[in-house]
N, C-alpha and C positions, 0 to 999 in steps of 0.2 A: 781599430776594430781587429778583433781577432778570428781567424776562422780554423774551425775543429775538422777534420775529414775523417773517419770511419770508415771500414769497410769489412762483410761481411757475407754468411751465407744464405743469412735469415730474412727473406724478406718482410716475412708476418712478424717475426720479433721486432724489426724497426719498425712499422707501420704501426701495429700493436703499444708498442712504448710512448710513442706520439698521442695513438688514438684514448687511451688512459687519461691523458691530461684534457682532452677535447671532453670527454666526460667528467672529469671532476670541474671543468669548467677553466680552467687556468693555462689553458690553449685556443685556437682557431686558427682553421684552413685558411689562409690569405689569399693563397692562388694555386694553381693548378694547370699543367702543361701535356696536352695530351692524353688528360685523364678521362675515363666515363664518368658522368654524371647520372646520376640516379633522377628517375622523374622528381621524383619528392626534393630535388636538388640536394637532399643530406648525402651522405656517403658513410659506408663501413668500409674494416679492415677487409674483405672479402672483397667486397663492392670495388676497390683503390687497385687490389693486387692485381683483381682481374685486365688492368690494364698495363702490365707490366709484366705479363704472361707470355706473348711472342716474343719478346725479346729473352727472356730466361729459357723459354723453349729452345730458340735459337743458338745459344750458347756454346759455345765448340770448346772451349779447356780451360775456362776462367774459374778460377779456387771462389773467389769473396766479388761475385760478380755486384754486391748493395751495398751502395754509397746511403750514410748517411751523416751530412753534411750541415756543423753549427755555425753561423754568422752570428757574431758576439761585438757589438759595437759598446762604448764605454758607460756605465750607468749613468753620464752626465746628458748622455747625446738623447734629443728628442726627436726619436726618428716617427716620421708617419707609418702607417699603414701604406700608403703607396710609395715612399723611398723604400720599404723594405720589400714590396715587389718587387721593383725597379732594379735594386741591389741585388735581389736571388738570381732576377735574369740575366744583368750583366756578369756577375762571379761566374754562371754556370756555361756562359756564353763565352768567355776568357780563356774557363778551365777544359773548356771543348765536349761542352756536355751542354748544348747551345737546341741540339736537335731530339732532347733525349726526355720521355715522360718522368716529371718529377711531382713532388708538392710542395707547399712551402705551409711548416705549421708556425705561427709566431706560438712564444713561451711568455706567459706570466706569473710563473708561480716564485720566484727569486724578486728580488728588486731590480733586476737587469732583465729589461724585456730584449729576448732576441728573437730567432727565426732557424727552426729546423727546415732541413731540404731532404729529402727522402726520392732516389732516383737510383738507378742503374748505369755501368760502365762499359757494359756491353752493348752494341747497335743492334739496329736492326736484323743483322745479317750474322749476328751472336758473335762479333769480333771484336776486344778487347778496344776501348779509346783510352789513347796512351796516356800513363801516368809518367812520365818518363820527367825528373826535376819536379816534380809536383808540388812541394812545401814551398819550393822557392820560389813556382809562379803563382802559389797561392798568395803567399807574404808577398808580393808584387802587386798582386789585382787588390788586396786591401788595402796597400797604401795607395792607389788609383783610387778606389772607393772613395775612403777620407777625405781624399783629397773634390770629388766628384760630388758628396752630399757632403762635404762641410762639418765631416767626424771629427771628434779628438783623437788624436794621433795616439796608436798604442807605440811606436817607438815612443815618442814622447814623453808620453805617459811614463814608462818604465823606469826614464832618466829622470824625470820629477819625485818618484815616490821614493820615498828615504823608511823614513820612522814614524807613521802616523800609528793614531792609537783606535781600540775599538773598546765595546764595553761588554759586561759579562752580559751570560744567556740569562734573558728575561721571559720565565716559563710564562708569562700572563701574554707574550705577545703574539703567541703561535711560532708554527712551524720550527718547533723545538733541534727536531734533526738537523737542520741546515745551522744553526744556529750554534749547536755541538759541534758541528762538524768543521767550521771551517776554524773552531779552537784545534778540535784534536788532531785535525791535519797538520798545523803548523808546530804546535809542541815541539815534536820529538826531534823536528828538523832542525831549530833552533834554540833549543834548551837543553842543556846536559844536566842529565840528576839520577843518582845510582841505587835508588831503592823505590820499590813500589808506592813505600809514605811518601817521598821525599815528591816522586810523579804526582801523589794524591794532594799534598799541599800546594801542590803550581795551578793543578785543577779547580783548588775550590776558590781561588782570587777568581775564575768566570763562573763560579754557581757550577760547577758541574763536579759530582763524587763519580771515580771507578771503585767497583767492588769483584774480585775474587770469586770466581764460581768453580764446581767440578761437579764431573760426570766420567762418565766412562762411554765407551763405542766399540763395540767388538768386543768385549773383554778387555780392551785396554783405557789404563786411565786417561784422563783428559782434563787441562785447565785452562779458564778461558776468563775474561773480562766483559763485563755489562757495566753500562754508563747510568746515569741518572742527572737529572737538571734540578738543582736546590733552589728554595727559598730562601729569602730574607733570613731566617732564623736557621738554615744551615740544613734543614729537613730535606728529604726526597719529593721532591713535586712533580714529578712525573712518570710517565712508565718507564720500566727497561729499555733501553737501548742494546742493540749486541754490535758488539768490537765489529764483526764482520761490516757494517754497515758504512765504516767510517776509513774503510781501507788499511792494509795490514799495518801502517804504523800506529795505530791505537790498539794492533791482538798483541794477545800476551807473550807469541814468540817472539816476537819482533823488540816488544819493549826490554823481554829478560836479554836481548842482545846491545838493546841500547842501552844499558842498564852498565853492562860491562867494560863498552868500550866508555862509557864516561869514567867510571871508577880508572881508566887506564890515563883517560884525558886529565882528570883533575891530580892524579897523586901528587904530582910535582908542581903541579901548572901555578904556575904567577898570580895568574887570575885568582886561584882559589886563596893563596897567601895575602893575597890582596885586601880580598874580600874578610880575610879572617882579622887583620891590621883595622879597616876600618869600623868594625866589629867594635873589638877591643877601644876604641878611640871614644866611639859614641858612651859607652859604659860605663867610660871615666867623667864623661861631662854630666850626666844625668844622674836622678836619683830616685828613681819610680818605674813604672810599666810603661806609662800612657808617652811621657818624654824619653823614653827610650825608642819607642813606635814612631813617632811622629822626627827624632833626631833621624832616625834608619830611612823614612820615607823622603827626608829630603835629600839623604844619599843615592836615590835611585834603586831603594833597596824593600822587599819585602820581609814580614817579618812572622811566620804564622805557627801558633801556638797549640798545642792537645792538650785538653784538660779531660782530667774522669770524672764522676760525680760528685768526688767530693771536693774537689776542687784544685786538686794536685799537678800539676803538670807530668807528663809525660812524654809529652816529645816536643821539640823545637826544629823549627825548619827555616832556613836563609833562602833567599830569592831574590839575585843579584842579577838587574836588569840590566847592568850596564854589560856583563862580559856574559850573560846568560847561563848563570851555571845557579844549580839549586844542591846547597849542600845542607843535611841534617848538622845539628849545633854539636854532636857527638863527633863528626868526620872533622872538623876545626880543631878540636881543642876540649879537653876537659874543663876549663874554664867555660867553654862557649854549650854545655849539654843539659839536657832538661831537668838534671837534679842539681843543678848550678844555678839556674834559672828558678826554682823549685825554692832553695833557700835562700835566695835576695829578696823574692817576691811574698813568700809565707812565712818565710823564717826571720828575713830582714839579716841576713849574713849574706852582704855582696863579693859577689867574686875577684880575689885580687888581681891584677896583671904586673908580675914584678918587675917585667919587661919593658915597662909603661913609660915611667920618669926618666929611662934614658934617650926615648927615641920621640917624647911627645910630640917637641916643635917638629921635627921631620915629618911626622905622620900628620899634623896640623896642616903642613904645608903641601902634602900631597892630595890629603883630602880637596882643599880650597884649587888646588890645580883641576882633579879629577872632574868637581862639581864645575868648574868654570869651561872645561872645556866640551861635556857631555851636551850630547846631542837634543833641542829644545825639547824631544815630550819626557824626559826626564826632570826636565826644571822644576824648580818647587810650586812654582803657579799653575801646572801645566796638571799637576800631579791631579788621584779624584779624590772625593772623600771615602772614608773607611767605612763598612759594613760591618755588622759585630754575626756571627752564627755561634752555633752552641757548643759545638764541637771544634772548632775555629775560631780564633781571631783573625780577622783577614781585614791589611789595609791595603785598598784599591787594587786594580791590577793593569799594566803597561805591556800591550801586544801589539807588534803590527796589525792594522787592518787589512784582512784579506777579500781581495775582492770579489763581490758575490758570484756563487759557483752554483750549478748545477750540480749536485750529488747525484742525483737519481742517473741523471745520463753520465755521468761521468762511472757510476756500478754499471750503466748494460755498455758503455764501451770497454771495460774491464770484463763484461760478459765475454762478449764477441771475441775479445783477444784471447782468453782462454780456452775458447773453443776451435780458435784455430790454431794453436800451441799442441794440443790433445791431439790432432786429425795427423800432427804431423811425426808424433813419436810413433 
């Protein structure tokens, strides 16, 4: 289990953020400590605060006197409704917040049901209860927990998960944002690729296109990034998304910065040389499109192609799972670029490598090494089947699974923090 602590000046914003979900249905109130009850037994965000008013009154110099607090146990765990009381009261009783009015909303809107706590740090007498080691006696009371209701262990956990794989966004199945998000989170962290196409062809192996927008604010220009979730046939199936949504490593500053330092990471790098060698290997053994794809995917390799309408190629893109670098066929090698690609394929004039016949067996033998020792969801069995879109060729795509996340609460505690960053310049 994992547990999230926030803190804050807003108590209507936390109460508010919870109460949101309580109305689209995809929350409920479990329990309650201290709090008034409304005759009608319902309760509002007015109705809740009101009882966390003496104590805010009371307050003598506490900056972020509102806790609010996630219990995150592992999607495998079947917790009840009454362990996840049970659990609030004991965390909140450990963390010395045993005396103090709180709620407890459970969450269903993720695949990971958990449980918000929504309480205050200040007593009765509006005197701070001490935070003092706080992460490391939180990380203590959840391995208590675990261990108390018979959790999966998140150390555990951690040390198990390696390389599992997840699949692209599937607009038909709902909740498209969460679904976006926990690709475009992971990208930037662990893929280097130095052009905007190059970002856009990693994107469209999970159904997802960015596209280029501008505006101006103030008189001054401005460019920015909106997502989209593809169909089958490579279309836009969904509304807009904006970059802001998904946290600054999907905005457009942040990418033209990762953009850069890969261009610095791959000049030289092995990896990229690597990648260009086995390349070249697979070209000489094949003699078509479809066994050149299908040689590439069983190297752990993507391989994705732009055509125009008439049917010409125009850009080639590599997408090398094993060292995670995505380089255009143009940054390789003129042999390896999309008007090379262009006359093998339409023109039937394959591209030579003169370098080839001296170093076959070598490169034979490192291939058979590389495959033999990569990591199982790279194997060939393991691999998925190919998807064809319009503007794309795209075979399968190979990502860690990341585990299901609240976005929405992970933007209002990115709210919070920025609003106490602001108070303090």
């Amino acid at each position: 289990m994992i547990a999230k602590i926030g803190r804050g000046s807003s108590l209507y914003g936390a109460l508010a953020y919870n109460y949101q979900k309580l109305e689209k249905e995809s929350a409920q109130i479990l329990f309650t400590q201290k709090i008034i009850q409304a005759r009608d037994g319902n309760y509002s965000v007015e109705q809740l605060s009101r009882s966390f008013e003496l104590h805010l009154l009371a307050n003598r110099k506490t900056e972020k006197p509102v806790l609010h607090i996630s219990l995150n146990p592992d999607p495998k765990d079947n917790v009840s409704d009454i362990d996840f009381v049970n659990m609030a009261q004991d965390y909140m009783k450990q963390m010395g917040y045993g005396n103090q009015p709180f709620v407890v909303f459970k969450h269903t809107d993720i695949d990971r049901t958990h449980i918000h706590i929504v309480s205050v740090c200040v007593d009765a007498e509006g005197r701070k209860i001490s935070d003092k080691f706080e992460k490391r006696r939180s990380m203590a009371v959840c391995r208590m927990l675990e261990k108390l209701y018979s959790l999966i262990s998140a150390v555990e956990k951690k040390q198990e998960v390696d390389n599992p794989t997840f699949n692209p966004v599937d607009y038909k199945a709902g909740d498209i944002k969460s679904q976006m998000a926990s690709v475009l989170r992971y990208l930037p962290k662990y893929y280097q690729f130095q052009t905007f196409g190059a970002y856009n062809a990693l994107l469209s192996l999970f159904k997802i296109t960015a596209q280029e927008v501008k505006g101006e604010y103030n008189g001054i220009p401005k460019l920015g990034l909106v997502y989209f979730a593809l169909n089958e046939k490579g279309e836009k199936a969904s509304i807009l998304f904006k970059a802001s949504l998904f946290g600054k490593s999907a905005g457009f500053t942040q990418l033209q910065s990762h953009y850069e330092r890969s261009r610095i990471n791959l000049k030289d790098s092995p990896a990229k040389q690597s990648v260009k060698s086995r390349i070249e290997s697979v070209m000489q053994s094949v003699s078509n499109e479809s066994e050149f794809k299908k040689k590439l995917l069983e190297q752990g390799m993507n391989f994705v192609i732009r055509r125009n309408a008439e049917g010409r190629i125009y850009g080639v893109t590599f997408i090398d799972h094993k060292s995670r670098c995505v380089c255009n066929g143009s940054e390789l090698g003129k042999n390896l670029s999309a008007n090379s690609f262009n006359d093998w394929w339409n023109n039937s004039r394959k591209p030579e490598n003169p370098a080839y016949k001296s170093c076959v067996s070598e490169k034979e033998a490192m291939m058979k090494t590389e495959i033999d020792q990569s990591p199982d969801f790279l194997r060939k069995e393991n691999m998925p089947h190919a998807y064809e879109q319009n503007s794309f060729d795209v075979l399968g795509g190979l990502l860690p699974q990341a585990q299901a996340e609240d976005y929405e609460e992970q933007a209002f505690d990115n709210r919070m923090k920025r609003k106490v960053k602001r108070r303090r310049l």
